[in-house]
N, CA, C and O atoms as CSV, one atom per row, in Angstrom:
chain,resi,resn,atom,element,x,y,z
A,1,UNK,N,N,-3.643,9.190,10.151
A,1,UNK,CA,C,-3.259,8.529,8.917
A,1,UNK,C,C,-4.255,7.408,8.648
A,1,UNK,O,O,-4.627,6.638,9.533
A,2,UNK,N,N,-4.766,7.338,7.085
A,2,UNK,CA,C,-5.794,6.387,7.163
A,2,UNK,C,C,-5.446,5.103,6.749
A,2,UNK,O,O,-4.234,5.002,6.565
A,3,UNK,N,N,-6.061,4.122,6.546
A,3,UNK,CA,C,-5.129,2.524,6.131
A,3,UNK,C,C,-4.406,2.480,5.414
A,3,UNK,O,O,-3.328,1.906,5.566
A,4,UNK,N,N,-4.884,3.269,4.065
A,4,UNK,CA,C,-4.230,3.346,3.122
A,4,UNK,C,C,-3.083,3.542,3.065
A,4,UNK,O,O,-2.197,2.843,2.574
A,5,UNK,N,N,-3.030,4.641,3.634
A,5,UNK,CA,C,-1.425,5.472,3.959
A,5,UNK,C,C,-0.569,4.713,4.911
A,5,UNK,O,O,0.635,4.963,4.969
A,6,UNK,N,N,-1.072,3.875,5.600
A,6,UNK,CA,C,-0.383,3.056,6.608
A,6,UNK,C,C,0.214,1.950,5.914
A,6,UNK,O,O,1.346,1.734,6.346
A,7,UNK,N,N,-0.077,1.304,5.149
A,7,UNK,CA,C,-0.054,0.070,4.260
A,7,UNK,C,C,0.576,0.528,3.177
A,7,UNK,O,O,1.099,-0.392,2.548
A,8,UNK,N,N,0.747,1.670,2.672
A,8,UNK,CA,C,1.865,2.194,1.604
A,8,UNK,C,C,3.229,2.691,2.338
A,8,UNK,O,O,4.332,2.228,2.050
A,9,UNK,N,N,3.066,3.446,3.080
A,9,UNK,CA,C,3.869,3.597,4.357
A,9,UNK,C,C,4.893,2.218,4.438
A,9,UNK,O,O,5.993,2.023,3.921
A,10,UNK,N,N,4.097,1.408,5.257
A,10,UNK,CA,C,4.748,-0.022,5.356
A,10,UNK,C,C,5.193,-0.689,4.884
A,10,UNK,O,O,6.051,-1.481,5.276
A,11,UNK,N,N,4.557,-0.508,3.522
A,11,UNK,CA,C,5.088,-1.638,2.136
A,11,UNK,C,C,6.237,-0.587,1.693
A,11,UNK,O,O,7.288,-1.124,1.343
A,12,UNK,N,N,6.215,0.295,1.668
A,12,UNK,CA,C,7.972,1.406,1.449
A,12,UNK,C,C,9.410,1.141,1.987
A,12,UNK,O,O,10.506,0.997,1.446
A,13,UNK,N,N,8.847,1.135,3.598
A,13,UNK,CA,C,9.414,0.529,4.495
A,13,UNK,C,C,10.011,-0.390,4.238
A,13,UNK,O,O,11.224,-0.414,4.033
A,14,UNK,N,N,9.198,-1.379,4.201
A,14,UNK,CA,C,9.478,-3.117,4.119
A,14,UNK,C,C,10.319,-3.646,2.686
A,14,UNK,O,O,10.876,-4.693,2.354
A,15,UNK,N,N,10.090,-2.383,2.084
A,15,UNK,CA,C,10.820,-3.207,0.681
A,15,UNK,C,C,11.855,-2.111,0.637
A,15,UNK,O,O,12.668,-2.506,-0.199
A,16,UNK,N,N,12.218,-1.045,1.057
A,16,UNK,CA,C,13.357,-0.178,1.306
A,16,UNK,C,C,14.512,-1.226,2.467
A,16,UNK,O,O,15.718,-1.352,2.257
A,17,UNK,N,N,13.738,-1.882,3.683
A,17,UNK,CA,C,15.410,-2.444,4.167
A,17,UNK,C,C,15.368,-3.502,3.736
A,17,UNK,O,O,16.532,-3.904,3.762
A,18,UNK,N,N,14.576,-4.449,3.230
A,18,UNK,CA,C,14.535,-5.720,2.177
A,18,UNK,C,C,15.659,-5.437,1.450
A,18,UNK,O,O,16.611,-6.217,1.487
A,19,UNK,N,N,15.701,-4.149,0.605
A,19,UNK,CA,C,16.595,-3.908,-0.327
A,19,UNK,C,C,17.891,-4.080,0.316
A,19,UNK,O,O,18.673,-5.025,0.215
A,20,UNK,N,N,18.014,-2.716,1.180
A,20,UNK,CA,C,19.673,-2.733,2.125
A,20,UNK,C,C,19.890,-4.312,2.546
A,20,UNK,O,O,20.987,-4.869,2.521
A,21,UNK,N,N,18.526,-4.997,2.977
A,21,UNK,CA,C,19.719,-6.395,3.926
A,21,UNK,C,C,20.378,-7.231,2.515
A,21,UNK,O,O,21.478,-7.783,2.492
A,22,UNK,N,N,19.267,-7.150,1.223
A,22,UNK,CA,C,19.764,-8.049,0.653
A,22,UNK,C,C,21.032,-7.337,-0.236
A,22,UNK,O,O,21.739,-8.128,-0.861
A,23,UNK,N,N,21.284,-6.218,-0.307
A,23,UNK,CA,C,22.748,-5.775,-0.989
A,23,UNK,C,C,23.912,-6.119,0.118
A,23,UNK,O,O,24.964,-6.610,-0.292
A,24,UNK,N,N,23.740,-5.880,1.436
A,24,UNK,CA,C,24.377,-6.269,2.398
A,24,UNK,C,C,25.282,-7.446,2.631
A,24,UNK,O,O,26.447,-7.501,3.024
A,25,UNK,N,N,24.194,-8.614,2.187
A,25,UNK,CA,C,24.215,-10.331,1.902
A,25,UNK,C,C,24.593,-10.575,1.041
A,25,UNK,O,O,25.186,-11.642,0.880
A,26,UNK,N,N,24.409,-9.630,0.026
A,26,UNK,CA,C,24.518,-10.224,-1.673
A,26,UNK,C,C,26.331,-11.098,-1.673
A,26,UNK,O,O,27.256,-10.827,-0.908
A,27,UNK,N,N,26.323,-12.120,-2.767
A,27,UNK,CA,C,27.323,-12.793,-2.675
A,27,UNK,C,C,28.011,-12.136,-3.573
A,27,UNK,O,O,29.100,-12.629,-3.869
A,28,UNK,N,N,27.605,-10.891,-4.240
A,28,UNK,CA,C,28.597,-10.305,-5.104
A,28,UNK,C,C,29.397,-9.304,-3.848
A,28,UNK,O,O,29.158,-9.261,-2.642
A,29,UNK,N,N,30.854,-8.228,-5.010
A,29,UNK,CA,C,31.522,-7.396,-4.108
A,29,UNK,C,C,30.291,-6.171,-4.232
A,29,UNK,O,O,29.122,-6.124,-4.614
A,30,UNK,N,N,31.203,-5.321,-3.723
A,30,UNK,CA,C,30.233,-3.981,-4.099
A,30,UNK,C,C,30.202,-3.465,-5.122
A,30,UNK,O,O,29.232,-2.982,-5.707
A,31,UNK,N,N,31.772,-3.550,-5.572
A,31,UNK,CA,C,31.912,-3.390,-7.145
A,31,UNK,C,C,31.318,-3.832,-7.971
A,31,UNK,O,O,30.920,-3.026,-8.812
A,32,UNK,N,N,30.988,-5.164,-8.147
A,32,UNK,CA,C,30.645,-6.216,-9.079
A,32,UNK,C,C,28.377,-6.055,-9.094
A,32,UNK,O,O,27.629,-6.300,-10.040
A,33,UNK,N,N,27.982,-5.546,-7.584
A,33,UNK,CA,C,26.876,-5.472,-7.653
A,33,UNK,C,C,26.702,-4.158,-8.329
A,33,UNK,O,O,25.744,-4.069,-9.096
A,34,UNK,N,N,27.685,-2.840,-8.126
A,34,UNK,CA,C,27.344,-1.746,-8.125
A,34,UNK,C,C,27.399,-1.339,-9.924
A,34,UNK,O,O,26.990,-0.345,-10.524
A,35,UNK,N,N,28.029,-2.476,-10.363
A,35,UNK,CA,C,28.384,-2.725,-12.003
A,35,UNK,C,C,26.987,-3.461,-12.936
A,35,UNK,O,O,26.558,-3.293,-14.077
A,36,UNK,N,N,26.605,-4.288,-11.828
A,36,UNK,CA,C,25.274,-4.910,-12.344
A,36,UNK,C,C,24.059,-3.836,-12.185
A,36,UNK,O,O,23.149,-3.641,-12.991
A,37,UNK,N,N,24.199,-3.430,-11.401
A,37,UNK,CA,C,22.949,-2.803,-11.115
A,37,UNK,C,C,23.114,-1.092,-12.056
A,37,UNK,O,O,22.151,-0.325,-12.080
A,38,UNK,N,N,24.158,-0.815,-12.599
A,38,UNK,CA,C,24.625,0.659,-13.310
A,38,UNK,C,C,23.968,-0.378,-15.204
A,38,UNK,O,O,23.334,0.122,-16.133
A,39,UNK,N,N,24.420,-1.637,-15.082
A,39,UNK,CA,C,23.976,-2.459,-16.693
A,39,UNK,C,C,22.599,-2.177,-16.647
A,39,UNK,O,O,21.835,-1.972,-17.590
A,40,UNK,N,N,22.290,-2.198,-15.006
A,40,UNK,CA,C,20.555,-3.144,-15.661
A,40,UNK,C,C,19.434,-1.684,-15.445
A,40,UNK,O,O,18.224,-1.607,-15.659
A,41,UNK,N,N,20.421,-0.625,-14.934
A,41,UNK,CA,C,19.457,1.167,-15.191
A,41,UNK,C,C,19.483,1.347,-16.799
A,41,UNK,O,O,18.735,1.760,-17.685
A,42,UNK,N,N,20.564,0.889,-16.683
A,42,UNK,CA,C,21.112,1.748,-18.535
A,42,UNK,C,C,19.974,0.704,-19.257
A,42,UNK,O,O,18.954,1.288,-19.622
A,43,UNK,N,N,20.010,-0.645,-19.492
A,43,UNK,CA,C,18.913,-1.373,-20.154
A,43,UNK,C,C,17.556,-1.123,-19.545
A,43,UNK,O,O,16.615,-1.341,-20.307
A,44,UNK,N,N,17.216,-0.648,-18.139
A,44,UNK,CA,C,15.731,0.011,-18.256
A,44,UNK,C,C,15.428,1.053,-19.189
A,44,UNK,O,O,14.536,1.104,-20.035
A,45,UNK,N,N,16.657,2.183,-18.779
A,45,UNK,CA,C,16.154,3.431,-19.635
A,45,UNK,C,C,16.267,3.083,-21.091
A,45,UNK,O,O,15.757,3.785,-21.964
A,46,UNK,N,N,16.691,2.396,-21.246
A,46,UNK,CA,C,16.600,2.289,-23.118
A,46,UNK,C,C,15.749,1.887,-23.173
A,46,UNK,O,O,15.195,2.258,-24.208
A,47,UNK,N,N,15.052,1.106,-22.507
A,47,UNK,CA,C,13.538,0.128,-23.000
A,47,UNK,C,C,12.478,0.914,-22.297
A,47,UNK,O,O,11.343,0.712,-22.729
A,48,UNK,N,N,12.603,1.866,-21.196
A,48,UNK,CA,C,11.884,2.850,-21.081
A,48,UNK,C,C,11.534,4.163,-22.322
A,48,UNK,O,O,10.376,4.492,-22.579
A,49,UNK,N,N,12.792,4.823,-23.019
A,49,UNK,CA,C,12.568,5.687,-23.597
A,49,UNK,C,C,11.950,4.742,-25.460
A,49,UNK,O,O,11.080,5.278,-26.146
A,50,UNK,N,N,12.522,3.604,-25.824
A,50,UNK,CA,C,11.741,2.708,-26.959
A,50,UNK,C,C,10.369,2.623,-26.401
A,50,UNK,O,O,9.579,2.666,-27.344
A,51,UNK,N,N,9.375,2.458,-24.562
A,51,UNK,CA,C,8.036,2.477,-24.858
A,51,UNK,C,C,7.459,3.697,-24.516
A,51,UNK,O,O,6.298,3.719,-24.107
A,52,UNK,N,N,8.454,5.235,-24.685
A,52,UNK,CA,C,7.742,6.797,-24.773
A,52,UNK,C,C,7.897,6.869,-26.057
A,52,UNK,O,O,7.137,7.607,-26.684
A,53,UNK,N,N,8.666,6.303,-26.579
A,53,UNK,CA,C,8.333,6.429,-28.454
A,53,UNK,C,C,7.381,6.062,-28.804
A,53,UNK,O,O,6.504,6.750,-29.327
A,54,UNK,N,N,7.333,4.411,-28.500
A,54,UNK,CA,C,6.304,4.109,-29.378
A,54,UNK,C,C,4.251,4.937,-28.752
A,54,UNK,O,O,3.217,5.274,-29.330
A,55,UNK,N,N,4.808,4.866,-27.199
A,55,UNK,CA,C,3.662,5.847,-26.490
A,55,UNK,C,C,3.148,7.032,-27.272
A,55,UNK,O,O,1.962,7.337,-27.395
A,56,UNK,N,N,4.337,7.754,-27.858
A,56,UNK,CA,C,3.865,8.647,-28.899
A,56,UNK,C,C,3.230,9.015,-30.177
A,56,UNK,O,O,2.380,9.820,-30.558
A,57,UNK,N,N,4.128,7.929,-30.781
A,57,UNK,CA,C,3.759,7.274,-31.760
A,57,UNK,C,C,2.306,6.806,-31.372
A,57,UNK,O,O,1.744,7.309,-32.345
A,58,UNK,N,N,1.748,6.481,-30.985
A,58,UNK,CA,C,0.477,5.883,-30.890
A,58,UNK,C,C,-0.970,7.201,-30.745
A,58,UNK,O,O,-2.108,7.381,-31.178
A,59,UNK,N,N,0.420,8.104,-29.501
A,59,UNK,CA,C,-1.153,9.441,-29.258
A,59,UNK,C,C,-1.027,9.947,-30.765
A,59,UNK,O,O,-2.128,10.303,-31.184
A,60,UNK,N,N,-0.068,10.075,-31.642
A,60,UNK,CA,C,-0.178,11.104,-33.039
A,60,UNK,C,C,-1.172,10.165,-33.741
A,60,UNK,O,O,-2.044,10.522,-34.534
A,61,UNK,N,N,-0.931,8.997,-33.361
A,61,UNK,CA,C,-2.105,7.821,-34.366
A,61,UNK,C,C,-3.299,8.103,-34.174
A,61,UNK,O,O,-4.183,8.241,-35.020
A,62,UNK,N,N,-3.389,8.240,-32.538
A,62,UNK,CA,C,-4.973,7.956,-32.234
A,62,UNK,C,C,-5.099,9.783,-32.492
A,62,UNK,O,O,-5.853,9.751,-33.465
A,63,UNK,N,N,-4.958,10.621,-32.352
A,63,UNK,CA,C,-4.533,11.953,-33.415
A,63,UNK,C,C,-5.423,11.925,-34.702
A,63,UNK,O,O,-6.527,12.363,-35.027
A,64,UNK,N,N,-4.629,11.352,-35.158
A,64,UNK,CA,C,-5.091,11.533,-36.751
A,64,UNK,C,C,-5.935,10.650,-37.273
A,64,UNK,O,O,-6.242,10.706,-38.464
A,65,UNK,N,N,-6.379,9.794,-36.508
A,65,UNK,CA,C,-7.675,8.711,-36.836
A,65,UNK,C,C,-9.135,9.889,-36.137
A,65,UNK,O,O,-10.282,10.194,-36.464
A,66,UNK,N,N,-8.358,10.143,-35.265
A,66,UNK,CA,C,-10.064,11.138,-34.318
A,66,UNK,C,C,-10.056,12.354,-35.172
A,66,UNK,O,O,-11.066,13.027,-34.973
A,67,UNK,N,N,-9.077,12.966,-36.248
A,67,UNK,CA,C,-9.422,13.782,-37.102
A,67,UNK,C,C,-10.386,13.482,-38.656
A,67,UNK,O,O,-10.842,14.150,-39.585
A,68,UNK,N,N,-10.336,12.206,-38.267
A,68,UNK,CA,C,-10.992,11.706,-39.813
A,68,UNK,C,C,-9.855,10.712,-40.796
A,68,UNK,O,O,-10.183,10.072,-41.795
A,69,UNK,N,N,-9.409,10.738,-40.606
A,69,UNK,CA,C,-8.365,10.227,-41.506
A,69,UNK,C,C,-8.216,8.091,-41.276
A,69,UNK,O,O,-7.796,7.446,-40.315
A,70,UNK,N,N,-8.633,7.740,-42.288
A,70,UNK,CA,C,-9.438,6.355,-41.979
A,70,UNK,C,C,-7.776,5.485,-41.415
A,70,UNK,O,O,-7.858,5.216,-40.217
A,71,UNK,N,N,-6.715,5.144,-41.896
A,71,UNK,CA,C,-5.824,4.687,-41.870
A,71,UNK,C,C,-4.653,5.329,-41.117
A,71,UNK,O,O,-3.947,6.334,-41.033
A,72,UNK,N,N,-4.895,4.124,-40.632
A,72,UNK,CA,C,-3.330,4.501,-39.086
A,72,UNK,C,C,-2.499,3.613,-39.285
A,72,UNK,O,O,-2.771,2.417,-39.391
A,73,UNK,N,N,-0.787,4.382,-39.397
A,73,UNK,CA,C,-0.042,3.566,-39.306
A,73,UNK,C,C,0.722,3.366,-38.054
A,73,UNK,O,O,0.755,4.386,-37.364
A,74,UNK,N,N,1.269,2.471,-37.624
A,74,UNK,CA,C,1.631,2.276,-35.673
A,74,UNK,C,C,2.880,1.783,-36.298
A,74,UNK,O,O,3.808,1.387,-35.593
């Protein structure tokens, strides 16, 4: 295995039981973390799938500008 892989390896590791000790510790219940953390997927994926829109929005732009067409709207 070369450094690289050792040091990604490790940093996986290291921030995989980072994670477990600190849900472990956390001063919330399990409920109450397992409620926060179900809010704050649902507000990634919405603000994930608003920047594959606009991601798209942008390849049809850069699209139709590399066809000739002088004016892009974003």
């Amino acid at each position: 295995m070369n450094s690289t892989a050792k040091f990604v390896t490790g940093f996986l590791l290291g921030s995989t039981l980072g994670l477990g000790a600190g849900l472990l510790w956390a001063p919330s219940t399990g409920r109450q973390t397992r409620k926060k953390l179900e809010k704050k997927s649902k507000k990634l994926a919405k603000k994930m799938a608003g920047l594959m829109g606009k991601e798209e929005k942008f390849q049809g732009a850069a699209g139709r500008r590399r066809a000739g067409k002088t004016q892009v709207e974003i």
